[in-house]
C-alpha positions as CSV (number, residue, x, y, z in Angstrom):
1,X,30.1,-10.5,-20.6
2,X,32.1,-7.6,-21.8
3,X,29.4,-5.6,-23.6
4,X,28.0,-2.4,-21.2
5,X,24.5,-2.9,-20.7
6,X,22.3,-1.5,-18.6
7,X,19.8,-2.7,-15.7
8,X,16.1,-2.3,-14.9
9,X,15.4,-2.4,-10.8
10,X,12.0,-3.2,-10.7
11,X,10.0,-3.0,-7.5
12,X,6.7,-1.3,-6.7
13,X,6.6,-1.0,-10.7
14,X,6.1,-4.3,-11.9
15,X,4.9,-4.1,-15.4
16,X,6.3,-3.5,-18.8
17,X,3.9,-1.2,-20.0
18,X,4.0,2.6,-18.7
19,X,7.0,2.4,-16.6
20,X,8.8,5.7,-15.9
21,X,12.2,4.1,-14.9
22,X,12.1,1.3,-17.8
23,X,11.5,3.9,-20.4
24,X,14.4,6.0,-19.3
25,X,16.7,2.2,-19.3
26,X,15.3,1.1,-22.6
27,X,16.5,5.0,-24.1
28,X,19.7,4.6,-22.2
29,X,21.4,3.4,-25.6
30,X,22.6,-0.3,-24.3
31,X,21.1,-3.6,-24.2
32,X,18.3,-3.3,-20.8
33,X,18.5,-6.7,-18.2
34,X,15.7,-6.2,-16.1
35,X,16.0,-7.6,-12.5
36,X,14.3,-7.9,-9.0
37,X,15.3,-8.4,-5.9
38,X,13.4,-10.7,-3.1
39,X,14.8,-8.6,-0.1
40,X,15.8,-11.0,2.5
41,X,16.2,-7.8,4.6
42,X,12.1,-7.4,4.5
43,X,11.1,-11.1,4.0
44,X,13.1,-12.4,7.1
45,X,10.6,-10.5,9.3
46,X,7.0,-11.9,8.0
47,X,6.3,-14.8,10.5
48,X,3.6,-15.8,7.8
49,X,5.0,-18.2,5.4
50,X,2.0,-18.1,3.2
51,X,2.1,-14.4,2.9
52,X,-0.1,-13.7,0.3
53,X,1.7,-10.3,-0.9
54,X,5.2,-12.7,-1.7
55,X,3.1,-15.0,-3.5
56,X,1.3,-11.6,-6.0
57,X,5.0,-10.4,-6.5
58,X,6.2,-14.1,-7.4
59,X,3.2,-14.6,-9.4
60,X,4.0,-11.1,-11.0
61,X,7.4,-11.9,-11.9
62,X,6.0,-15.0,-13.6
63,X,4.0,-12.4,-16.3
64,X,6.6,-10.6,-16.5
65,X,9.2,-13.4,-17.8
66,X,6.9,-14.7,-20.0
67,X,6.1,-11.1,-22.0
68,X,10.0,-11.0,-21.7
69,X,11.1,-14.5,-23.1
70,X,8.6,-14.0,-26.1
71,X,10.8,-11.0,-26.8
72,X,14.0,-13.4,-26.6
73,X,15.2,-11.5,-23.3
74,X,14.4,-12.6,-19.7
75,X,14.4,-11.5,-15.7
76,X,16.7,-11.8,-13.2
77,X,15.5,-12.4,-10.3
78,X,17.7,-12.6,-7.3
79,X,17.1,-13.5,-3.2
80,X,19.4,-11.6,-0.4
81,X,20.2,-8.4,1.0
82,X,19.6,-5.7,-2.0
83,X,23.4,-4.1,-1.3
84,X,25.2,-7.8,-1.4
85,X,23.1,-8.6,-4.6
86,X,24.4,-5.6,-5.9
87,X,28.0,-6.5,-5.5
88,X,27.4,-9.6,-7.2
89,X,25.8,-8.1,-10.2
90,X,28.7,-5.7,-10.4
91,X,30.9,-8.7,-10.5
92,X,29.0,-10.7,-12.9
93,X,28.4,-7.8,-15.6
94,X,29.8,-4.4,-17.3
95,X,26.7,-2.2,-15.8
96,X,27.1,1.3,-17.7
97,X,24.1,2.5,-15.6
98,X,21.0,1.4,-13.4
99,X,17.3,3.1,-13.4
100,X,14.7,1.8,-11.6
101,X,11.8,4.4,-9.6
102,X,11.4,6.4,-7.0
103,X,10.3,4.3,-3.4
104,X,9.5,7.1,-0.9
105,X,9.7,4.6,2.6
106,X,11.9,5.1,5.6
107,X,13.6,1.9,4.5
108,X,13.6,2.5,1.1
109,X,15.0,5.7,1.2
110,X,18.4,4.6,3.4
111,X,18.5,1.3,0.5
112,X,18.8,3.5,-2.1
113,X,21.0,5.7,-0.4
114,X,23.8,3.2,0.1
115,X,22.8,1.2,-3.4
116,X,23.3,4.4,-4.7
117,X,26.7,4.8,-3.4
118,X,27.8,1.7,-3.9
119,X,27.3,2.2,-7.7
120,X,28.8,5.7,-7.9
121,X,31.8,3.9,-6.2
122,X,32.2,1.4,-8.9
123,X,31.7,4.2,-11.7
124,X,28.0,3.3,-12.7
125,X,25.3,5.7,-12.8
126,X,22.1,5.3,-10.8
127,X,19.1,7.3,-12.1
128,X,15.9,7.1,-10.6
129,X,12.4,8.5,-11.3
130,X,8.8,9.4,-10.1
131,X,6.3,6.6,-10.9
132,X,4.0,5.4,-8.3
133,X,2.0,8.7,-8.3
134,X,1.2,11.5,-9.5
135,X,2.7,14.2,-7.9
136,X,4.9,13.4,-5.2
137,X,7.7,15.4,-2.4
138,X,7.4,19.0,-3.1
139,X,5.7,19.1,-6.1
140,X,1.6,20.5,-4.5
141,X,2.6,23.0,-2.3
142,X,0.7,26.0,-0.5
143,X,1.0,29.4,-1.5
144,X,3.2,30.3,1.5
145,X,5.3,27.2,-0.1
146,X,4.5,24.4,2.8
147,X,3.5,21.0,2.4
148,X,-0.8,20.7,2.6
149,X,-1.6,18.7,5.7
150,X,-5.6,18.9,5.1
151,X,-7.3,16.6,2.1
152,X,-9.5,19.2,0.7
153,X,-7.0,22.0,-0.4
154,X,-4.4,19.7,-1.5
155,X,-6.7,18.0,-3.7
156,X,-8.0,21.4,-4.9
157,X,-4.3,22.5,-5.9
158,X,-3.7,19.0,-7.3
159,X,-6.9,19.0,-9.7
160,X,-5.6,22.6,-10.8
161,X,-2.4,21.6,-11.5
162,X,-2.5,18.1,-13.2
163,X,-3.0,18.1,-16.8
164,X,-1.9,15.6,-20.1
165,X,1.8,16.2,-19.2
166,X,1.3,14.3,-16.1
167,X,-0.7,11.8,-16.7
168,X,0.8,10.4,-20.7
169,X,1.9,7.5,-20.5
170,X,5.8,6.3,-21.0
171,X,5.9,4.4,-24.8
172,X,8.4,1.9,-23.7
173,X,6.8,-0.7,-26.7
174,X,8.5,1.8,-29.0
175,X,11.7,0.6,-27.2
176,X,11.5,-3.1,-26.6
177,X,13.8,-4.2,-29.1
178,X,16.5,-2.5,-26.3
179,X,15.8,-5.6,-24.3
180,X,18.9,-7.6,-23.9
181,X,18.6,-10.9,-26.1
182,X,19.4,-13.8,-23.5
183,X,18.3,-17.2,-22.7
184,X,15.7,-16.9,-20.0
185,X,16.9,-17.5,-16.0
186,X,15.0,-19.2,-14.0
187,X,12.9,-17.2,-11.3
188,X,13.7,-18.7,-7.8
189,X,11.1,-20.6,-6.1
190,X,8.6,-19.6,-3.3
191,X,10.1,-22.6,-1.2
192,X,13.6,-22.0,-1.8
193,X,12.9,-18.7,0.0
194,X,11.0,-20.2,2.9
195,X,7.1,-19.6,1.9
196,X,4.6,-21.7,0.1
197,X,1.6,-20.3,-2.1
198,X,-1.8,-20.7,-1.3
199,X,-3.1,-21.0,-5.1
200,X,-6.0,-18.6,-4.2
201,X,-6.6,-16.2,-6.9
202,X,-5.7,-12.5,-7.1
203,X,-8.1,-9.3,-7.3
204,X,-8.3,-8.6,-11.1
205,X,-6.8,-5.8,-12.4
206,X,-9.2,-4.6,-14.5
207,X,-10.7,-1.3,-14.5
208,X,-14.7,-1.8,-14.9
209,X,-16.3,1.2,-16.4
210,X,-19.4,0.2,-14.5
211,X,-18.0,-0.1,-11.3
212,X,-16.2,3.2,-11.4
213,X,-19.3,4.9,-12.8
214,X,-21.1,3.9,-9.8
215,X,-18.2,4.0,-7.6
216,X,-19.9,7.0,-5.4
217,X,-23.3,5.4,-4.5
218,X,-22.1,1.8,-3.6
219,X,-18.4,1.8,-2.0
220,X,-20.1,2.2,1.4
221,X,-21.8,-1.0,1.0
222,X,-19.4,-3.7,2.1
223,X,-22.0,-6.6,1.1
224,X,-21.5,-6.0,-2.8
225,X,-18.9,-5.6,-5.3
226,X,-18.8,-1.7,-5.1
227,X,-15.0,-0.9,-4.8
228,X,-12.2,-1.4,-7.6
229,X,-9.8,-3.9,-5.5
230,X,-7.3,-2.5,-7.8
231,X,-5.4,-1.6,-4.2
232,X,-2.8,-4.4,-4.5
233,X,-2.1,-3.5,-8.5
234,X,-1.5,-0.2,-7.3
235,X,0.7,-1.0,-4.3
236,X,2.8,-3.2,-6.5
237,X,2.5,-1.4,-9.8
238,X,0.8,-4.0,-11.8
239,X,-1.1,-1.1,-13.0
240,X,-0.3,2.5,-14.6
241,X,-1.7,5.2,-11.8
242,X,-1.3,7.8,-15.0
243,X,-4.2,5.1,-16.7
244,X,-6.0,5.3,-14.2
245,X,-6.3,8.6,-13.2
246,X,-7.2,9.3,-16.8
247,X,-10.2,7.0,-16.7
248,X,-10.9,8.2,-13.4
249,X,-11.6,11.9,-14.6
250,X,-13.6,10.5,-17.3
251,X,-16.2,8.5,-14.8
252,X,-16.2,9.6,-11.6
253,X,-14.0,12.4,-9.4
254,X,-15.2,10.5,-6.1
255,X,-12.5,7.9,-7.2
256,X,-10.4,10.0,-8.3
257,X,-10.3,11.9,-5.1
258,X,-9.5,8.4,-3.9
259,X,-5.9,8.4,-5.5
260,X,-5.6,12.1,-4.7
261,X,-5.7,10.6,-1.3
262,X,-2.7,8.3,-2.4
263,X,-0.6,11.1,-3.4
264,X,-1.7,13.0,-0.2
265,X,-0.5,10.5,2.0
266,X,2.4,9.4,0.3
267,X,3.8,13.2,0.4
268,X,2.9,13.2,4.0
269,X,5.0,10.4,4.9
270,X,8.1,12.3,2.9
271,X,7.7,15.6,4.6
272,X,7.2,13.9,8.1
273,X,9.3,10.9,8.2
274,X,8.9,10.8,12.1
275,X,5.1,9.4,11.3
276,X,7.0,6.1,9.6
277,X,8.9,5.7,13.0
278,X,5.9,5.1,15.2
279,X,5.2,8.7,15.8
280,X,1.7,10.5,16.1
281,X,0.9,13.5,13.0
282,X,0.3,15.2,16.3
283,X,2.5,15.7,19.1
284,X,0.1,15.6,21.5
285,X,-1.4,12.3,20.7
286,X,1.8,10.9,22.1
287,X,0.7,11.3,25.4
288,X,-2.6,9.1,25.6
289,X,-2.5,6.7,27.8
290,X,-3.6,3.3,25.9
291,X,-4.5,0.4,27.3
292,X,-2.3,-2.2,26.5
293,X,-4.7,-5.3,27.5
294,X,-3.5,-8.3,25.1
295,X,-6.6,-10.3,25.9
296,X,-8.8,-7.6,24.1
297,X,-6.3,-6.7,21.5
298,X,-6.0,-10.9,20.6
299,X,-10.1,-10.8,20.5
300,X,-10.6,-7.7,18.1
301,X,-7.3,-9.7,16.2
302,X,-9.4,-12.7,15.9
303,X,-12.8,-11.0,15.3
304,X,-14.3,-12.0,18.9
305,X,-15.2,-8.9,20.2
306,X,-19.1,-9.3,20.2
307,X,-19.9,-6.4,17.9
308,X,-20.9,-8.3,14.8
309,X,-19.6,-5.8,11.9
310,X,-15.6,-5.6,13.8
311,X,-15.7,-9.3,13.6
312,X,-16.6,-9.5,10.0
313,X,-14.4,-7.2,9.4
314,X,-11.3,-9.2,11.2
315,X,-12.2,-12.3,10.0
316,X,-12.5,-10.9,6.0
317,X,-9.3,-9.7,6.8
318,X,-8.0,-12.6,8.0
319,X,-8.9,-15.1,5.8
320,X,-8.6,-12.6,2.1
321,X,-5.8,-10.2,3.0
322,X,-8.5,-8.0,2.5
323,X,-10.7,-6.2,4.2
324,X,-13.7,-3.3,3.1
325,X,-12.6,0.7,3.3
326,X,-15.7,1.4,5.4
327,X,-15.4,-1.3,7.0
328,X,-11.5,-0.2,8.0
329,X,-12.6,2.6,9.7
330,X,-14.9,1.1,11.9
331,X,-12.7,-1.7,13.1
332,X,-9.4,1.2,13.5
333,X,-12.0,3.3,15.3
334,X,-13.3,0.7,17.5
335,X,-9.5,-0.7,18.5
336,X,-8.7,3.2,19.5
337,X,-11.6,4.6,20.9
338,X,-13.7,1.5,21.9
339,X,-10.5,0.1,23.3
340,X,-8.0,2.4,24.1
341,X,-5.7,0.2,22.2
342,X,-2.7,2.5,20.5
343,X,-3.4,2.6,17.0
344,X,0.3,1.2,16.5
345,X,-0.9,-1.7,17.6
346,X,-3.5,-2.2,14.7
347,X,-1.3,-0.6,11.9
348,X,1.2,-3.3,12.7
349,X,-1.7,-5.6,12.7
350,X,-2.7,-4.7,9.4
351,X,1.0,-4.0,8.2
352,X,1.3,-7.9,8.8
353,X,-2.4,-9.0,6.6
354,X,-3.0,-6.3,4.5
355,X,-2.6,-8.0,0.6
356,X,-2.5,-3.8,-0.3
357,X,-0.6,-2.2,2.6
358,X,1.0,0.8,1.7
359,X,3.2,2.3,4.9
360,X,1.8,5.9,4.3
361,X,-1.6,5.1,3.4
362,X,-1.8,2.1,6.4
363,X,-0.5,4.8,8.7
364,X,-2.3,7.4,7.3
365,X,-5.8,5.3,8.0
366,X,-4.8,4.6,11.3
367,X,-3.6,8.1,12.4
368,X,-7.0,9.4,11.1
369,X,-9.3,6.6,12.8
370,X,-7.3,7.8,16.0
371,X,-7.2,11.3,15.8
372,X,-3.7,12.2,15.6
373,X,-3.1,12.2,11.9
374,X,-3.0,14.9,9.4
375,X,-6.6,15.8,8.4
376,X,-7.7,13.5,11.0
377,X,-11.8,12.4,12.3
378,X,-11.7,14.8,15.4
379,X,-11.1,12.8,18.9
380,X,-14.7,12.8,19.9
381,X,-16.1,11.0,16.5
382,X,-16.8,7.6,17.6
383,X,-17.8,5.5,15.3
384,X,-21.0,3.7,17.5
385,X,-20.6,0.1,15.2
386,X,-24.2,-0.4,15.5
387,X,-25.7,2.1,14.4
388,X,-22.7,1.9,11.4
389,X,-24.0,-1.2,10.7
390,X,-27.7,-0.1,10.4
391,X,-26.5,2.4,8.2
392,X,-24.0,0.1,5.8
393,X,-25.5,-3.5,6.4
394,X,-29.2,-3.4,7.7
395,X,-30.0,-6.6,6.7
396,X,-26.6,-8.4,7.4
397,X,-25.6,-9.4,4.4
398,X,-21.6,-9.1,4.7
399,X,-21.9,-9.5,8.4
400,X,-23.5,-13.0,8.2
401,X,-21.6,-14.1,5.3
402,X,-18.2,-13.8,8.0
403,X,-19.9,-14.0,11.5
404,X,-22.5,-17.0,10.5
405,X,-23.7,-17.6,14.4
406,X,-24.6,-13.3,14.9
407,X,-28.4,-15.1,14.8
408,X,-28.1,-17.8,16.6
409,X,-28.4,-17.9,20.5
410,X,-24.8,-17.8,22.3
411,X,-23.5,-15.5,20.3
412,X,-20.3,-13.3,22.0
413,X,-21.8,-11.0,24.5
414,X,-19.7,-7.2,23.7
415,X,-15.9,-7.1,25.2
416,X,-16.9,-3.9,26.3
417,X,-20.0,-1.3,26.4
418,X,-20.4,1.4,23.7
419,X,-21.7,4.2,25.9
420,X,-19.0,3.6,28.7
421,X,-16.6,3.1,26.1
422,X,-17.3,6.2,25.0
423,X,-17.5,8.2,27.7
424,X,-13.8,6.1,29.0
425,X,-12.7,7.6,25.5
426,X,-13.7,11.2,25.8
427,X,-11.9,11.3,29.5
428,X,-8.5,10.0,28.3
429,X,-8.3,12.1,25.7
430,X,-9.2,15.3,27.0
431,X,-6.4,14.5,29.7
432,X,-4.1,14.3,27.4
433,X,-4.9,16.7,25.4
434,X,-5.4,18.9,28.0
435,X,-2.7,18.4,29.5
């Protein structure tokens, strides 16, 4: 093919509709190829072949080559190492440029470093451009010009600075005659890459008026249907953040405080890129000694610890890729503080089941359920799971629904007592802390 065109790099994006990076390659002035890449680099390290998050991006690319070959022009979809891939495409067409969006992970960032490179090398441009949220890096600051490390002023200095030109959308339907006109490629298979689909369905990605309007009253609840579950649309961009944001300031600001807390995390993890490493926020949090008993940590895995809401919590998990926010923090508080399990033991936990996880947001949730995080629960908030439950669940509903036999007789005795636990807690922490 001898005619310049340009290329699309989707990735946490992946939608036509109110894409930064696509609107910037449909304007570039050539014919626009959009591609993806199944990084063997990431996907070589999930022991689960039915990982649930490779079958949402495979079903994703599915949508996406439809919309496409209605408009006569298709995706490429490609399996390997991203930079090796890369070489290939450079060898199979005249690229004048690439766009594709902004990814702010450890990994990311040193991909797109030597992508990046490589292109320059061969004399093609590679543009990329903020997408995923809001604001992002630099862009909230403090007065004295530092990065915020509490929620409650950042989110005060981002509500006072967002406004329409943030939060338009991109018109790329003005521009989707750019699309290159091609006969459609065929999207590898699940199996060819080693993983099979499970055929469950997927969270919807609709945003319910309803829901959000009562978003504030019932998100505690985890027996009822009171969060969005738009986490995995957002984690993989199946969804505008600008949209929702916008509808979010229209129905309720406790939800939007929610993605605040995306933005707040996400420039966390770009101003502190030791916290993506296995690093605490806090120094000093590196010095607790955790237990590291493997019989305890496999029970809590497997929801056996005797403390009815932790085990329907780990077994939701488990079987959805989901699990309740509330319901998150009391299973993270109980591994750390009930426990004395390091919390990098239950990130990577949840890094490997999560259907949403989000490195800054997982290890933000973690960090704060531990104490070391930025605007972290203080050390001695410990979260005492029944009377959590008595608060969020008094009459079982979600725990019975996951832990059937919590009311018959032989149910798991506790792995371990909540006032000694406590107390065990308190001690260790004030050691090392103190210390």
């Amino acid at each position: 093919m001898n005619q310049p065109i340009t290329l699309f790099w989707y990735r946490r994006d992946l939608r036509l509709h109110d894409n930064a990076g696509l609107y910037h390659a449909l304007r570039s002035g050539n014919p626009v190829l959009p591609i993806f890449i199944f990084d063997s680099e990431i996907l070589d390290q999930l022991d689960d072949k039915r990982d649930r998050r490779v079958e949402f991006i495979h079903q994703a690319m599915g949508e996406l080559q439809t919309k496409l070959v209605e408009m006569g022009s298709t995706i490429a979809v490609n399996y390997g190492k991203p930079l090796d891939i890369w070489q290939q495409l450079t060898e199979k067409f005249e690229i004048a440029e690439v766009h594709t969006n902004h990814d702010y992970e450890p990994y990311a960032i040193v991909r797109d470093k030597t992508i990046g490179e490589f292109l320059n090398s061969k004399g093609i441009a590679f543009y990329t451009h903020k997408d995923q949220c809001i604001f992002e890096k630099s862009e909230v600051l403090s007065g004295a010009g530092t990065p915020y490390t509490v929620f409650t002023p950042y989110s005060r200095k981002w509500k006072e600075k967002v406004n329409e030109f943030y939060l338009r959308s991109y018109p790329t339907e003005a521009y989707f005659d750019a699309f290159l006109k091609t006969q459609p490629s065929e999207i590898i298979s699940l199996e060819s890459m080693g993983f099979e689909a499970m055929g469950q369905p997927f969270p919807s990605k609709e945003v319910r008026k309803e829901l959000l309007e009562n978003y504030k009253e019932r998100r505690d609840i985890p027996s009822i249907p009171g969060t969005s579950r738009l986490s995995v649309h957002l984690r993989f961009g199946t969804i505008s953040i600008r949209e929702l944001v916008r509808e979010a300031q229209k129905l309720n600001e406790t939800f939007l405080n929610e993605l605040i807390w995306r933005d707040f995390y996400m420039q966390i993890l770009w101003h502190c890129p030791h916290i993506g490493q296995g690093k605490a926020f806090r120094a000093d949090y590196d010095k607790i000694e955790w237990r590291h008993d493997e019989a305890q940590f496999q029970a809590w895995c497997e929801g056996r610890t005797g403390y009815p809401i932790v085990d329907a919590g780990m077994r939701e998990l488990n079987a959805t890729g989901f699990m309740h926010n509330r319901v998150r923090m009391i299973v993270a508080s109980f591994l750390t503080k009930h426990l004395l399990i390091d919390w990098r033991w239950g990130e990577a936990y949840f890094a490997q089941k999560l259907l949403d996880f989000d490195l800054s947001a997982n290890n933000g949730g973690w960090q704060w359920a531990s104490g070391s995080g930025t605007d972290a629960a203080p050390y001695f908030r410990i979260f005492n799971p029944t009377s959590q439950t008595q608060k969020f669940d008094p009459q079982l509903i979600y725990i019975k629904k996951w832990v059937p036999e919590v009311s018959h007789f032989g149910y798991l005795e506790p792995i371990v007592d909540h006032a000694f636990a406590r107390e065990r807690c308190l001690k260790v922490y004030q050691k090392a802390l103190k210390g």
